[in-house]
C-alpha positions as CSV (number, residue, x, y, z in Angstrom):
1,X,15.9,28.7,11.4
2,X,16.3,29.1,7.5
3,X,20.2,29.5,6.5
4,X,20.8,32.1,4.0
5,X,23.9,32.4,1.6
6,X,25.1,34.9,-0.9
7,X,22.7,37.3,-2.3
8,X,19.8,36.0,-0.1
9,X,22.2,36.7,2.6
10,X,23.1,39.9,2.0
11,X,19.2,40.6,1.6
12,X,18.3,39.5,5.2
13,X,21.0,41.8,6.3
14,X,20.2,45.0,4.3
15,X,16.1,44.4,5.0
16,X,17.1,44.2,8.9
17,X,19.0,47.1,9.0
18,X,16.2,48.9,6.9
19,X,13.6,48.0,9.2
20,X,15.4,48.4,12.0
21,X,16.5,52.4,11.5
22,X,13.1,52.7,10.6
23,X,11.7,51.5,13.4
24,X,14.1,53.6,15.2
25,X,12.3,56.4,13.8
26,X,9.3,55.5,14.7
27,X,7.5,58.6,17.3
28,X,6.4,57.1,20.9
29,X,3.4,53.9,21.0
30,X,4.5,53.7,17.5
31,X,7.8,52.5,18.0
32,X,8.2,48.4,18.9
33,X,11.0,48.3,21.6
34,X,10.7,44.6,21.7
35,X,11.4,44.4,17.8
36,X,13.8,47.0,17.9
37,X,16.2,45.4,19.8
38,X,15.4,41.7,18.6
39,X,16.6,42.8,14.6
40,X,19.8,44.9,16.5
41,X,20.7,41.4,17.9
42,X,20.0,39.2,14.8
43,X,22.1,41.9,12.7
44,X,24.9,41.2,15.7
45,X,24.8,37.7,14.8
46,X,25.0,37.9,11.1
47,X,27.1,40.7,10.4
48,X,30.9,39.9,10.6
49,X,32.7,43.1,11.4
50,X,32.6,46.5,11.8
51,X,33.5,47.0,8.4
52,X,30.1,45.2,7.3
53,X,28.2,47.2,9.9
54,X,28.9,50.3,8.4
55,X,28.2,49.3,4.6
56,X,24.6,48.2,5.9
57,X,24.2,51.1,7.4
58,X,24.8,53.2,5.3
59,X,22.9,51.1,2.8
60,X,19.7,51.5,5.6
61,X,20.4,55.2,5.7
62,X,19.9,56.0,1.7
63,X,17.2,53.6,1.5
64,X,15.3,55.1,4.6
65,X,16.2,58.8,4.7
66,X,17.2,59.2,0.6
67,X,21.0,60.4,2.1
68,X,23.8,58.3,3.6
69,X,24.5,60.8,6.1
């Protein structure tokens, strides 16, 4: 698997946690369980605390739904 650093880094995260709420929003057949749960786990990995979880999303939560709450 690539390694990622810095910006790159904090890219991968943002785009998973992007994809993933909108997945998460995703209505019935449309929605990809599998993936779901396969970019919660790889954010798990990558993101260092809770702290880092909540900037992310956040950041997933302006980018997807245009407010952070």
């Amino acid at each position: 698997m690539a390694e990622f650093t810095g910006r790159d880094l904090h890219l991968v995260k943002k785009a998973l946690a992007i994809a993933a709420l909108a997945v998460e929003g995703q209505p019935g057949p449309f929605q990809s369980a599998s993936d779901l749960s396969d970019m919660k786990a790889l954010l798990d990995e990558i993101i260092e605390n809770d702290t880092e979880l909540a900037y992310y999303a956040r950041a997933a939560r302006i980018a997807v739904h245009g407010a952070p709450d």
